[in-house]
PDB file with one MODEL, atoms N, CA, C and O in Angstrom:
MODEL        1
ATOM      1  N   UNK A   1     160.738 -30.945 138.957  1.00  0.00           N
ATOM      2  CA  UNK A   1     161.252 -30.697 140.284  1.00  0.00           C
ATOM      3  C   UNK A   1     160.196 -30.059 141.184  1.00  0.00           C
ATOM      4  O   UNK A   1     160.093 -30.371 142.370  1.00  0.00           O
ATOM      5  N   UNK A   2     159.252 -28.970 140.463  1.00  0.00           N
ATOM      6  CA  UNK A   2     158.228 -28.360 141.474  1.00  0.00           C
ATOM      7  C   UNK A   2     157.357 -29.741 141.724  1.00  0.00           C
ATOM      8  O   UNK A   2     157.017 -29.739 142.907  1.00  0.00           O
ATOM      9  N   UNK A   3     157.050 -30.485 141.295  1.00  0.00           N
ATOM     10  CA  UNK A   3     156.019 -31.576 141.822  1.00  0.00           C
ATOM     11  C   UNK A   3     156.269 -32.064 142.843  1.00  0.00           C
ATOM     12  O   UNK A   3     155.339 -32.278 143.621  1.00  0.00           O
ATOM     13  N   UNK A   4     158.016 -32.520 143.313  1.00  0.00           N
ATOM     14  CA  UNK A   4     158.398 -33.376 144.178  1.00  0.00           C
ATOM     15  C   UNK A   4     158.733 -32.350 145.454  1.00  0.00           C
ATOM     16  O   UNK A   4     159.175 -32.742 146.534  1.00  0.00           O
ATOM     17  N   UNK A   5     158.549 -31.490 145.245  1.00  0.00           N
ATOM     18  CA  UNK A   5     158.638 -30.230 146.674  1.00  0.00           C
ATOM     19  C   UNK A   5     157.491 -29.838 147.096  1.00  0.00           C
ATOM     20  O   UNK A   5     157.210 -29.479 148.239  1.00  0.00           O
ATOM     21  N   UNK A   6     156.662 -29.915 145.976  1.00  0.00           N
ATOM     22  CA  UNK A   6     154.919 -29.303 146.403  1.00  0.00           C
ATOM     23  C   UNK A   6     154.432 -30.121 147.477  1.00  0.00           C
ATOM     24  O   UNK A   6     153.724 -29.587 148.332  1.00  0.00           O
ATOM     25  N   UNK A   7     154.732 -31.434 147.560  1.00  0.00           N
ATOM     26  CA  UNK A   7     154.042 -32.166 148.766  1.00  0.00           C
ATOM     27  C   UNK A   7     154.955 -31.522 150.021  1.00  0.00           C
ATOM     28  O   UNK A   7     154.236 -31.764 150.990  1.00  0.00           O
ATOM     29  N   UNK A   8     155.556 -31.176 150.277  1.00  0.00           N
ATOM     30  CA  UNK A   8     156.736 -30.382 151.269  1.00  0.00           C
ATOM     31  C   UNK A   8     156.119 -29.285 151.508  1.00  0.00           C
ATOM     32  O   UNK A   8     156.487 -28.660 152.503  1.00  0.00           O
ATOM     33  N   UNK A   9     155.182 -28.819 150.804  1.00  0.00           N
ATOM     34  CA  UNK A   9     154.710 -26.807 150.812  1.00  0.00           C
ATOM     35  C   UNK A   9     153.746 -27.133 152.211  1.00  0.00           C
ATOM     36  O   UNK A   9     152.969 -28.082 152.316  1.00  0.00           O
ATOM     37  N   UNK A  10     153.991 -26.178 153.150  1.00  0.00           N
ATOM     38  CA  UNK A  10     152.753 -25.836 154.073  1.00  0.00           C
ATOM     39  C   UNK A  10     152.844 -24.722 154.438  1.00  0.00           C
ATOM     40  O   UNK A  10     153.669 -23.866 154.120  1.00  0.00           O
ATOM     41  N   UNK A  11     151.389 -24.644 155.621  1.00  0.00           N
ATOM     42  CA  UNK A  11     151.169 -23.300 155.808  1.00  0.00           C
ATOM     43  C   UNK A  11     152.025 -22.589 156.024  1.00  0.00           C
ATOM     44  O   UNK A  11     151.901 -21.377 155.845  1.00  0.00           O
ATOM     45  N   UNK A  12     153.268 -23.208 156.524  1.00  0.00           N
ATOM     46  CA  UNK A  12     153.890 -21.818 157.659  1.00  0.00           C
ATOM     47  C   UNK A  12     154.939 -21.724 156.370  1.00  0.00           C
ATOM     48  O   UNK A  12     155.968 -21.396 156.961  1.00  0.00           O
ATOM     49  N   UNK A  13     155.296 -21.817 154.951  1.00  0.00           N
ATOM     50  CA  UNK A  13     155.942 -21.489 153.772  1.00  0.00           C
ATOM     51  C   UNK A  13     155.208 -20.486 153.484  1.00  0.00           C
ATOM     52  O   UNK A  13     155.696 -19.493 152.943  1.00  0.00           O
ATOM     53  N   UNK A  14     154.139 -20.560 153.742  1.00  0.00           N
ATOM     54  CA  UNK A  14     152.994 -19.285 153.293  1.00  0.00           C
ATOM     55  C   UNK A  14     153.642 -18.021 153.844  1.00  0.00           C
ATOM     56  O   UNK A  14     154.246 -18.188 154.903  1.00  0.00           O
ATOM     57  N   UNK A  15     153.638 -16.619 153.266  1.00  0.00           N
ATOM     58  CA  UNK A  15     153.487 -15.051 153.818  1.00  0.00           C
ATOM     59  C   UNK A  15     152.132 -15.231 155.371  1.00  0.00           C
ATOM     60  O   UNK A  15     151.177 -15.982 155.568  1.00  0.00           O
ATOM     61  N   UNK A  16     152.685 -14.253 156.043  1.00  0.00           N
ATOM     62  CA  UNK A  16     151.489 -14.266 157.061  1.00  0.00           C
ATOM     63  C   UNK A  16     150.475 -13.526 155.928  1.00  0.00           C
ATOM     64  O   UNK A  16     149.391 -14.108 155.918  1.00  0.00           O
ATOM     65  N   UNK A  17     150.517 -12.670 155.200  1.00  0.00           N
ATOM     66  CA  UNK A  17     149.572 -12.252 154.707  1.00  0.00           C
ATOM     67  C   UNK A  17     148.262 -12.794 154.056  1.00  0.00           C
ATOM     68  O   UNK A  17     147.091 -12.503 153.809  1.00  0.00           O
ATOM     69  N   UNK A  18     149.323 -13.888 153.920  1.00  0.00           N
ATOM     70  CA  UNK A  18     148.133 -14.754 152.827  1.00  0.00           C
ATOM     71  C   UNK A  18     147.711 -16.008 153.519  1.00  0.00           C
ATOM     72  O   UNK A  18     146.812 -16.611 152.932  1.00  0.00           O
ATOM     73  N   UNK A  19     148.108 -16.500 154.534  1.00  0.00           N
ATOM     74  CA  UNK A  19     147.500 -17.584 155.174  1.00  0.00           C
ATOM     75  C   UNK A  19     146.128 -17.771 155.779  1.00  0.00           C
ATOM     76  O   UNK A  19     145.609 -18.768 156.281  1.00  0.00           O
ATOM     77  N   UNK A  20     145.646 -16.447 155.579  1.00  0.00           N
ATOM     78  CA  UNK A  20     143.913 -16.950 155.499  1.00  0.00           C
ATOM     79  C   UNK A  20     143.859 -16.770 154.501  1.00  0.00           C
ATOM     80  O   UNK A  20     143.472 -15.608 154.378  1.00  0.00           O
ATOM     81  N   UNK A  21     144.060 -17.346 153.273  1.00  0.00           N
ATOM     82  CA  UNK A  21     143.518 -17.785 151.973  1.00  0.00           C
ATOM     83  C   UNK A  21     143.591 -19.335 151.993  1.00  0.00           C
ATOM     84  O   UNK A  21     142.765 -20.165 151.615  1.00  0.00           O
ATOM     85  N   UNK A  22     144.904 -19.494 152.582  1.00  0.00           N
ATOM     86  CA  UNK A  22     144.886 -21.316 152.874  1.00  0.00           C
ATOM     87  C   UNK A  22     143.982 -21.708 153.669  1.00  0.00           C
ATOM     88  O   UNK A  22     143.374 -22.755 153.448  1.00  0.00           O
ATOM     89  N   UNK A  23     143.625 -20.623 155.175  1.00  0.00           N
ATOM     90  CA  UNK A  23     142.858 -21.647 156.047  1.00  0.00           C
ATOM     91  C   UNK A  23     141.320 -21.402 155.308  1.00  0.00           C
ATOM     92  O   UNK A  23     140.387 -22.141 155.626  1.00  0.00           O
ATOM     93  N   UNK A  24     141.138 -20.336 154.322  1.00  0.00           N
ATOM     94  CA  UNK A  24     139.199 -20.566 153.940  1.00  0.00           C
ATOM     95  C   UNK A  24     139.466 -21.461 152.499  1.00  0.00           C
ATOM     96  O   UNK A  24     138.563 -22.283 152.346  1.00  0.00           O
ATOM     97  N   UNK A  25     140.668 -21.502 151.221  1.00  0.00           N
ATOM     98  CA  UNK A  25     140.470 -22.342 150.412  1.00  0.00           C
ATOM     99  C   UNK A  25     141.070 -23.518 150.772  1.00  0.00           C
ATOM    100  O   UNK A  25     140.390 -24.531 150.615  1.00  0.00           O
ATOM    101  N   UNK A  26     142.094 -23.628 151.184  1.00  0.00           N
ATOM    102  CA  UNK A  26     142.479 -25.177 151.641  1.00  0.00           C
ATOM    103  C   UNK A  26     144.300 -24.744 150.699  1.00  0.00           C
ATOM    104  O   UNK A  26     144.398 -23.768 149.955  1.00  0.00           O
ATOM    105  N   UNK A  27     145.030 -25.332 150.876  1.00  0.00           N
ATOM    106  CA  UNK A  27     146.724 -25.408 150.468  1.00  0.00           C
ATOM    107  C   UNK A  27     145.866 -25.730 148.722  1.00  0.00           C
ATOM    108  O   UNK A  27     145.332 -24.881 148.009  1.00  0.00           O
ATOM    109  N   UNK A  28     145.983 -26.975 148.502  1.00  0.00           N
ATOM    110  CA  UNK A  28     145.489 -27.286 146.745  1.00  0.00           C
ATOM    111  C   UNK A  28     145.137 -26.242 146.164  1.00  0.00           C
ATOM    112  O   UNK A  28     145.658 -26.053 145.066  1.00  0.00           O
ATOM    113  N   UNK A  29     144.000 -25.053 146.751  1.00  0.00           N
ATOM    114  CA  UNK A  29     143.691 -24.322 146.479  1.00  0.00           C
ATOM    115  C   UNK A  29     144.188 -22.915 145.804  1.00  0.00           C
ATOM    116  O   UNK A  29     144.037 -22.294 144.752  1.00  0.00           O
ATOM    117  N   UNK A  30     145.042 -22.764 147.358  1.00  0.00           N
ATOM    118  CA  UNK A  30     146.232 -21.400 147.347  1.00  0.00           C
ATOM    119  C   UNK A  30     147.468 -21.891 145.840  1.00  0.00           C
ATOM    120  O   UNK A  30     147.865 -21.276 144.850  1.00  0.00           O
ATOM    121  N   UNK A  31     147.713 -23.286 146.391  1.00  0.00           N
ATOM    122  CA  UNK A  31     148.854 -23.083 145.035  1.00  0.00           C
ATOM    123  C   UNK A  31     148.148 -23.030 143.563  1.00  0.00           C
ATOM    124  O   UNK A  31     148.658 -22.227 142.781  1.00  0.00           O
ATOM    125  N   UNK A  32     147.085 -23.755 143.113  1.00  0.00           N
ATOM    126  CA  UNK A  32     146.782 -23.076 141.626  1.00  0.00           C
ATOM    127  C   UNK A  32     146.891 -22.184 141.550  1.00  0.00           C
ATOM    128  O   UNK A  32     147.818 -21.702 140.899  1.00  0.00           O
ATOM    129  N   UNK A  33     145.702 -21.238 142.385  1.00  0.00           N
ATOM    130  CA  UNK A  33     145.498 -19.910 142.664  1.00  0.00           C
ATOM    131  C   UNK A  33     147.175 -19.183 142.445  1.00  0.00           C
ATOM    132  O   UNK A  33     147.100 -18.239 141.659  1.00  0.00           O
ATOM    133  N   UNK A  34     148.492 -19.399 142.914  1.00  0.00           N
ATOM    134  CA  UNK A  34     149.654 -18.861 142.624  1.00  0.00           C
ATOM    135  C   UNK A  34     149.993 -19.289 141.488  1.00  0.00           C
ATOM    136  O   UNK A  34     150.786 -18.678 140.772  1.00  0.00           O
ATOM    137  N   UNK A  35     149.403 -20.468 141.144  1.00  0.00           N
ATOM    138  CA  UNK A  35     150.661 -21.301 139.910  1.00  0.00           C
ATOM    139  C   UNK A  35     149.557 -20.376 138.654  1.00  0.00           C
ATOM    140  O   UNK A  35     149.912 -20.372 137.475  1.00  0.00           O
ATOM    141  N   UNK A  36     148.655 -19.871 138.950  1.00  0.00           N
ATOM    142  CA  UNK A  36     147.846 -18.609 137.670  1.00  0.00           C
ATOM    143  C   UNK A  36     148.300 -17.328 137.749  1.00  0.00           C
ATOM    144  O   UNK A  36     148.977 -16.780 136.879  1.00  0.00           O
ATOM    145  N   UNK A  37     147.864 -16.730 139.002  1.00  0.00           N
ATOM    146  CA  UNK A  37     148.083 -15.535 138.938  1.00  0.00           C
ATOM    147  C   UNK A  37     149.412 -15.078 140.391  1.00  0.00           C
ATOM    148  O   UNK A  37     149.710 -14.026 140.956  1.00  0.00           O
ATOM    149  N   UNK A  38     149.809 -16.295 140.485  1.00  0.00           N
ATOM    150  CA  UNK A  38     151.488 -15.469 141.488  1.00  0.00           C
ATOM    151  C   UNK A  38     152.052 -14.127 141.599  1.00  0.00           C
ATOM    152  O   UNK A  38     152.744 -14.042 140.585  1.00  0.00           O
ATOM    153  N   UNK A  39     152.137 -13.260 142.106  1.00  0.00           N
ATOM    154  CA  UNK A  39     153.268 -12.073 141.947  1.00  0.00           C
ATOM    155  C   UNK A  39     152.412 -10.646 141.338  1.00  0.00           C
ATOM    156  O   UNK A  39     152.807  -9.493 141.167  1.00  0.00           O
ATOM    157  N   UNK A  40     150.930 -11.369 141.080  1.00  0.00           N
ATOM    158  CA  UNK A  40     149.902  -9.855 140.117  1.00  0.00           C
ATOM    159  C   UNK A  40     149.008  -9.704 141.016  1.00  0.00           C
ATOM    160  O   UNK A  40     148.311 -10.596 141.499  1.00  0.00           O
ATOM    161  N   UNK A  41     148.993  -8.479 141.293  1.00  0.00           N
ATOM    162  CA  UNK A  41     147.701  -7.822 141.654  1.00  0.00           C
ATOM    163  C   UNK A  41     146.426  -8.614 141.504  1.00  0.00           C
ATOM    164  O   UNK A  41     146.625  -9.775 141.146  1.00  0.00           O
ATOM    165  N   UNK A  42     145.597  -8.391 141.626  1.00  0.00           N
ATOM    166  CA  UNK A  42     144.117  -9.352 141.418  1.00  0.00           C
ATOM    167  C   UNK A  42     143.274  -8.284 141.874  1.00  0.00           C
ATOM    168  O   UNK A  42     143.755  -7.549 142.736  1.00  0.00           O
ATOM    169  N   UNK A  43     142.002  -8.032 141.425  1.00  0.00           N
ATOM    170  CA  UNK A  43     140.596  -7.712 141.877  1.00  0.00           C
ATOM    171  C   UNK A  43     138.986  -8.517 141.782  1.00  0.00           C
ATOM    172  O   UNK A  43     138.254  -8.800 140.833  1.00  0.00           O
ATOM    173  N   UNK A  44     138.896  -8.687 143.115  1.00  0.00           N
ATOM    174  CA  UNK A  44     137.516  -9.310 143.545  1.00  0.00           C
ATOM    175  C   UNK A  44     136.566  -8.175 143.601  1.00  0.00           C
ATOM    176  O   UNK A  44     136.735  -7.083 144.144  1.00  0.00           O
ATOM    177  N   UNK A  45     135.478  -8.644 142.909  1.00  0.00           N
ATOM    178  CA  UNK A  45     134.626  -7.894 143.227  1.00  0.00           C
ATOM    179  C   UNK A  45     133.955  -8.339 144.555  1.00  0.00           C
ATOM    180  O   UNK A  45     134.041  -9.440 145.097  1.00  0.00           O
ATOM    181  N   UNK A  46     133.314  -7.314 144.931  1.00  0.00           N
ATOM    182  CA  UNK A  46     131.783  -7.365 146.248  1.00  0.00           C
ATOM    183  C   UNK A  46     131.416  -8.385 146.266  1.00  0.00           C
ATOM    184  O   UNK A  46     131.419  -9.031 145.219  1.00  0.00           O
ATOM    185  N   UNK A  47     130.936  -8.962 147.496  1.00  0.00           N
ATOM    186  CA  UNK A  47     129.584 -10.298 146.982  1.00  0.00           C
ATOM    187  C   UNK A  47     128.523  -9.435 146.408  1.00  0.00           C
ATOM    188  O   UNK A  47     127.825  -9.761 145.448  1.00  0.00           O
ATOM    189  N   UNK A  48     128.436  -8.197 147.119  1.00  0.00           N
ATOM    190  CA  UNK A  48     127.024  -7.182 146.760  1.00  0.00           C
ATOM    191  C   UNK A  48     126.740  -7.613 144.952  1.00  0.00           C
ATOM    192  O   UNK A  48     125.880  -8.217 144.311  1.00  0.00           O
ATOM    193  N   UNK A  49     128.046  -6.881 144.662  1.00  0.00           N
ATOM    194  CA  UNK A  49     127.926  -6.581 142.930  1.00  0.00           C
ATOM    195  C   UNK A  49     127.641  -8.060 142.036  1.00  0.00           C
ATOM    196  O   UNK A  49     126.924  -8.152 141.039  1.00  0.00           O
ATOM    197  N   UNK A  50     128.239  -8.916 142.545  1.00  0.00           N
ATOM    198  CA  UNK A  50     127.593 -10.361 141.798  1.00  0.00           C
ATOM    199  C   UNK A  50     126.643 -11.058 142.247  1.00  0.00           C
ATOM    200  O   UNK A  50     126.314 -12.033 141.572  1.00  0.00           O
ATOM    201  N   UNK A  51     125.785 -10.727 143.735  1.00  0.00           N
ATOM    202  CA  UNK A  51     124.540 -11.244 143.800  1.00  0.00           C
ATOM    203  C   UNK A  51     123.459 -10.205 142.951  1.00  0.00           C
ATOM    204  O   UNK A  51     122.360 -10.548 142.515  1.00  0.00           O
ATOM    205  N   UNK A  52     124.187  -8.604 142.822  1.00  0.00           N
ATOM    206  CA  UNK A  52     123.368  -7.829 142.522  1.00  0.00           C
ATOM    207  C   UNK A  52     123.129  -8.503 140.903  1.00  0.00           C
ATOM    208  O   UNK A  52     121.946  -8.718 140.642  1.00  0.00           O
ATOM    209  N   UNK A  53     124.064  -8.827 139.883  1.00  0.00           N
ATOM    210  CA  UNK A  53     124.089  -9.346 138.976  1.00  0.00           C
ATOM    211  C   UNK A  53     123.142 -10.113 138.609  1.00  0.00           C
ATOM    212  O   UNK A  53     122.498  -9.956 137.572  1.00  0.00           O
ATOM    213  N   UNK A  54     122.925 -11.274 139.667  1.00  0.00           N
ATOM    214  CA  UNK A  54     121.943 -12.549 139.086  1.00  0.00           C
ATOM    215  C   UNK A  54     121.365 -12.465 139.685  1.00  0.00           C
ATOM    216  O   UNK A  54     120.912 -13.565 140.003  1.00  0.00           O
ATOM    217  N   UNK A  55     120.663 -11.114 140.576  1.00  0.00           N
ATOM    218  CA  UNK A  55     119.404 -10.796 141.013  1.00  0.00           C
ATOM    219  C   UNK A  55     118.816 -10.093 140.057  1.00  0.00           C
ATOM    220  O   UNK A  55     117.595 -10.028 140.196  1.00  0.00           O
ATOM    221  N   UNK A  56     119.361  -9.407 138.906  1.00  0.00           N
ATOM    222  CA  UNK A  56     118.744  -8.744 138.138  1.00  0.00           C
ATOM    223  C   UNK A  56     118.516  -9.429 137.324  1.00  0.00           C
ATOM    224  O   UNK A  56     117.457  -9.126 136.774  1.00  0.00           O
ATOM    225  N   UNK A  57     119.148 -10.548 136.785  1.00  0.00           N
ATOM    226  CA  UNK A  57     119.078 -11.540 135.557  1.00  0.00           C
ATOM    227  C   UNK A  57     117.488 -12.352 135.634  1.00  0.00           C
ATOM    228  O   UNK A  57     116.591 -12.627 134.837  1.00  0.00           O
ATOM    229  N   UNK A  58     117.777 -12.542 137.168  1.00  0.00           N
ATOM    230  CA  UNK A  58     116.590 -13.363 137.617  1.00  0.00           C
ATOM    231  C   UNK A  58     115.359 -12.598 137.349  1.00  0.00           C
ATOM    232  O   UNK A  58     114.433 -13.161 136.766  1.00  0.00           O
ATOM    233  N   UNK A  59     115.231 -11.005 137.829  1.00  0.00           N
ATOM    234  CA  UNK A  59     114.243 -10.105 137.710  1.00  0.00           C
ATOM    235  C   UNK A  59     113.768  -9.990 136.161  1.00  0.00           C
ATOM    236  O   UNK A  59     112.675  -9.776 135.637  1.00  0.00           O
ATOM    237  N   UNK A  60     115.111 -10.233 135.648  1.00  0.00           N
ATOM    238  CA  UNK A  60     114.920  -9.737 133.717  1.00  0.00           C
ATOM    239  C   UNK A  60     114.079 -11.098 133.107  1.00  0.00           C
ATOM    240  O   UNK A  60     113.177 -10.894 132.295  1.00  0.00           O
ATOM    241  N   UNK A  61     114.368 -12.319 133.475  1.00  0.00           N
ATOM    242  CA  UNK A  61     113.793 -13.540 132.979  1.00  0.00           C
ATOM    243  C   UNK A  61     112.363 -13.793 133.841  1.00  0.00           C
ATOM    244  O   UNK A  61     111.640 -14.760 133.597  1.00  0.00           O
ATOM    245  N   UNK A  62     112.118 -13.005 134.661  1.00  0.00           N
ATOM    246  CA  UNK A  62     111.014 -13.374 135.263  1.00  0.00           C
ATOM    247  C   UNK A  62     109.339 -12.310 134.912  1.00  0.00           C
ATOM    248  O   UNK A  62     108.115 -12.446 134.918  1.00  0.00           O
ATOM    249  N   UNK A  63     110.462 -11.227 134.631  1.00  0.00           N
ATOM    250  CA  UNK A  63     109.185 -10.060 134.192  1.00  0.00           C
ATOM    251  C   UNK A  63     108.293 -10.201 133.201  1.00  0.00           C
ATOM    252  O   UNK A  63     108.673 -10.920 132.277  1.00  0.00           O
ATOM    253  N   UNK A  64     107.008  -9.641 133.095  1.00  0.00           N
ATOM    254  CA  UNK A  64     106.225 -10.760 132.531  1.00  0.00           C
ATOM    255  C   UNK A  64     105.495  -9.228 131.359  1.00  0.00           C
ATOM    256  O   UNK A  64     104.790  -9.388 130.363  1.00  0.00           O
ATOM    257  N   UNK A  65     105.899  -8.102 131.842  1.00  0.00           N
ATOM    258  CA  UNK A  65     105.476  -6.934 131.410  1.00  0.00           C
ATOM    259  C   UNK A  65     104.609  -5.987 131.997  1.00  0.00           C
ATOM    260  O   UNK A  65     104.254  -4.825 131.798  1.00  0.00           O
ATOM    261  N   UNK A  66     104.393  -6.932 132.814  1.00  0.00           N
ATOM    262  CA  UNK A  66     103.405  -5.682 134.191  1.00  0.00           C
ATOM    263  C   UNK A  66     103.923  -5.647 135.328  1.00  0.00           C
ATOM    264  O   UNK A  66     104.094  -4.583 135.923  1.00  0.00           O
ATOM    265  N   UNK A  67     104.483  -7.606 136.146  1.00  0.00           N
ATOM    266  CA  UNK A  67     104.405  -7.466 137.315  1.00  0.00           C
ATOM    267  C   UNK A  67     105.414  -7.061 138.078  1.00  0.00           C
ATOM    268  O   UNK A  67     106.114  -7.881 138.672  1.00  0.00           O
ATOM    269  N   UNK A  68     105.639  -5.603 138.167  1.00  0.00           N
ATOM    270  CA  UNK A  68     106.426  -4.643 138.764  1.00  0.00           C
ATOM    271  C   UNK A  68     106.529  -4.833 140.058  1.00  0.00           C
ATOM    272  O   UNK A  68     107.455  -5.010 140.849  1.00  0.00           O
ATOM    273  N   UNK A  69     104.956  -4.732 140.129  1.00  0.00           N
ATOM    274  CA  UNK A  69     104.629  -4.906 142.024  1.00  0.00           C
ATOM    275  C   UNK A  69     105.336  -6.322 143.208  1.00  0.00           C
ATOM    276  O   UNK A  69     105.834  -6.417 144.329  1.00  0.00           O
ATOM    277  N   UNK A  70     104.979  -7.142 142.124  1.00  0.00           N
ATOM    278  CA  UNK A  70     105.341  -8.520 142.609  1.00  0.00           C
ATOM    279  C   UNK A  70     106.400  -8.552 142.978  1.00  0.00           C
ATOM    280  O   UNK A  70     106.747  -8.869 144.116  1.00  0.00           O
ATOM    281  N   UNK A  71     107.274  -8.147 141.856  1.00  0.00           N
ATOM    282  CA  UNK A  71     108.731  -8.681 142.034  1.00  0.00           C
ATOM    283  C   UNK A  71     109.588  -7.546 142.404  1.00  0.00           C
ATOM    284  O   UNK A  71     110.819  -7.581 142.408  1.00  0.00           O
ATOM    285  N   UNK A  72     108.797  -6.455 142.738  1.00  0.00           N
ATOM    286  CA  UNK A  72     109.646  -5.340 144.032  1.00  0.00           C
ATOM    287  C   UNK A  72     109.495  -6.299 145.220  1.00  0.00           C
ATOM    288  O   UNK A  72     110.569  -6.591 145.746  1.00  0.00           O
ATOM    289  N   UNK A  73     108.296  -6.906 145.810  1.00  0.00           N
ATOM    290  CA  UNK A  73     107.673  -7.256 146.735  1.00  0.00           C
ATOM    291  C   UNK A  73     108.854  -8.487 147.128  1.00  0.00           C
ATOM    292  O   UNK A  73     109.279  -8.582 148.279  1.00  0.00           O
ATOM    293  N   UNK A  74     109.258  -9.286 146.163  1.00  0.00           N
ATOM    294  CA  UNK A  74     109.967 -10.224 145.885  1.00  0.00           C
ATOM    295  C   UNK A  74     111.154 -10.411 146.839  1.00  0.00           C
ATOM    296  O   UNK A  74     111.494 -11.144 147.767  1.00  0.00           O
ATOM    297  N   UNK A  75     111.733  -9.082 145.934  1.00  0.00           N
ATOM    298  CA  UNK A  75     113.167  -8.867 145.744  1.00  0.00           C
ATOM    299  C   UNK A  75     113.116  -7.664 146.833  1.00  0.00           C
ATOM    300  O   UNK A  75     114.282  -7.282 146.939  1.00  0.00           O
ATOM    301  N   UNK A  76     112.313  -6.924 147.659  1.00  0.00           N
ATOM    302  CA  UNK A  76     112.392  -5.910 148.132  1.00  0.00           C
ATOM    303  C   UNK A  76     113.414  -4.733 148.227  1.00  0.00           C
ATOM    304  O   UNK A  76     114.163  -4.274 149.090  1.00  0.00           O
ATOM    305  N   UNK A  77     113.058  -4.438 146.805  1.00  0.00           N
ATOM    306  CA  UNK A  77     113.513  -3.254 146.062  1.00  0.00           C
ATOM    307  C   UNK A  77     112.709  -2.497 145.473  1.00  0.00           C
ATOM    308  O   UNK A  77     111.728  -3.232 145.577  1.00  0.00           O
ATOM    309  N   UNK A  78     112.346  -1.646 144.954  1.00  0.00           N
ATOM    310  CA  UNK A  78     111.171  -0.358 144.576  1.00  0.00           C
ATOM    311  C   UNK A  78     110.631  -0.910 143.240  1.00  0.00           C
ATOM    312  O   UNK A  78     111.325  -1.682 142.578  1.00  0.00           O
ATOM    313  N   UNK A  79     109.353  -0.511 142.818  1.00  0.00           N
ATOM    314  CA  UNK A  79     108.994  -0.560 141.226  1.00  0.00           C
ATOM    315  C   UNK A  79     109.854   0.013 140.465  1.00  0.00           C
ATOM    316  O   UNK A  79     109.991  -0.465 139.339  1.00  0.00           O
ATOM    317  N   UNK A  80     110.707   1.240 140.869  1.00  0.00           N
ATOM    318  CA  UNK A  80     111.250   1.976 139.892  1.00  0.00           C
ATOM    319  C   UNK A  80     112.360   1.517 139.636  1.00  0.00           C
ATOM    320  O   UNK A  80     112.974   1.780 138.602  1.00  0.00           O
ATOM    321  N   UNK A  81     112.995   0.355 141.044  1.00  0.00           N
ATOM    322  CA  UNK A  81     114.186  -0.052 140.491  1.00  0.00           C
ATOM    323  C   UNK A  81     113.685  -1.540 139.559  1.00  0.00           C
ATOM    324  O   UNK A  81     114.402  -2.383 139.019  1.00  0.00           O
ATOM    325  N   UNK A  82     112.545  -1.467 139.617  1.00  0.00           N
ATOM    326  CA  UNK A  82     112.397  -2.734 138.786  1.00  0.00           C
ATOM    327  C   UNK A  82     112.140  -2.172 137.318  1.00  0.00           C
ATOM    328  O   UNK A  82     112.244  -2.965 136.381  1.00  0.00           O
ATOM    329  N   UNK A  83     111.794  -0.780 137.061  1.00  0.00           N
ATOM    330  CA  UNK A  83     111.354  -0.897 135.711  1.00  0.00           C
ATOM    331  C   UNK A  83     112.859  -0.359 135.512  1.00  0.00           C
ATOM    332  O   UNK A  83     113.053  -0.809 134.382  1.00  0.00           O
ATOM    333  N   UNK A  84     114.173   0.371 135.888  1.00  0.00           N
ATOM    334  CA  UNK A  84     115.395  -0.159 135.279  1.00  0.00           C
ATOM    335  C   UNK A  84     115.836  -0.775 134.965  1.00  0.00           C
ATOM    336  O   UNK A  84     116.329  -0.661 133.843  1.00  0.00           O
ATOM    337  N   UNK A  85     116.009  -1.988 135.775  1.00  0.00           N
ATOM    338  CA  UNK A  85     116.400  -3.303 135.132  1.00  0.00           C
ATOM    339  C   UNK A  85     115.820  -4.082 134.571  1.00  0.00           C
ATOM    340  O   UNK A  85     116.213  -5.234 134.389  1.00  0.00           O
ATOM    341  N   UNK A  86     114.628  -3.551 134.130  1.00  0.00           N
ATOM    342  CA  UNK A  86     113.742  -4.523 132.950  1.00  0.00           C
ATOM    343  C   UNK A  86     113.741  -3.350 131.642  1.00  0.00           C
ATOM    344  O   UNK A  86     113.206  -3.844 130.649  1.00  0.00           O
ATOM    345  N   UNK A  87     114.150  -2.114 131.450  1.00  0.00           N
ATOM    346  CA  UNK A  87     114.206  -1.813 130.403  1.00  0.00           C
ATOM    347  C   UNK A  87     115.357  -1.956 129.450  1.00  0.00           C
ATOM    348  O   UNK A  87     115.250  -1.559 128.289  1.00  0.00           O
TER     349      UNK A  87
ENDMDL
END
């Protein structure tokens, strides 16, 4: 029965709250997104904290054992934050 109503779902069925989730993912979007996690809380992280992530990954696979300088220069962040995330 939910299949043959889902083509019926639009925006304005939506909460005002949540209808900019439809207009940046698109409707297809919003309903998985409910038909997983509907009715629960959720936490997103930062963009900060997950570019910070695979900026460090990148820093960790790229360090070569000296070039500190470079890849502060790089990434323009300090030597010292580079020899943290390479130890």
């Amino acid at each position: 029965m939910e299949d043959k109503i889902l083509k019926f779902v639009s925006v304005d069925d939506v909460p005002d709250g949540c209808r900019d989730l439809v207009d940046v993912f698109g409707m297809d979007v919003f309903i998985r997104l409910i038909e997983f996690c509907g009715g629960s809380s959720i936490y997103l992280p930062s963009k900060g904290s997950v570019f910070r992530n695979a900026r460090n990954r990148v820093i960790r696979d790229e360090f070569d054992g000296g070039n500190f300088r470079e890849l502060s220069g790089r990434f323009g962040i300090s030597d010292m934050q580079i020899r943290n995330i390479v130890r």
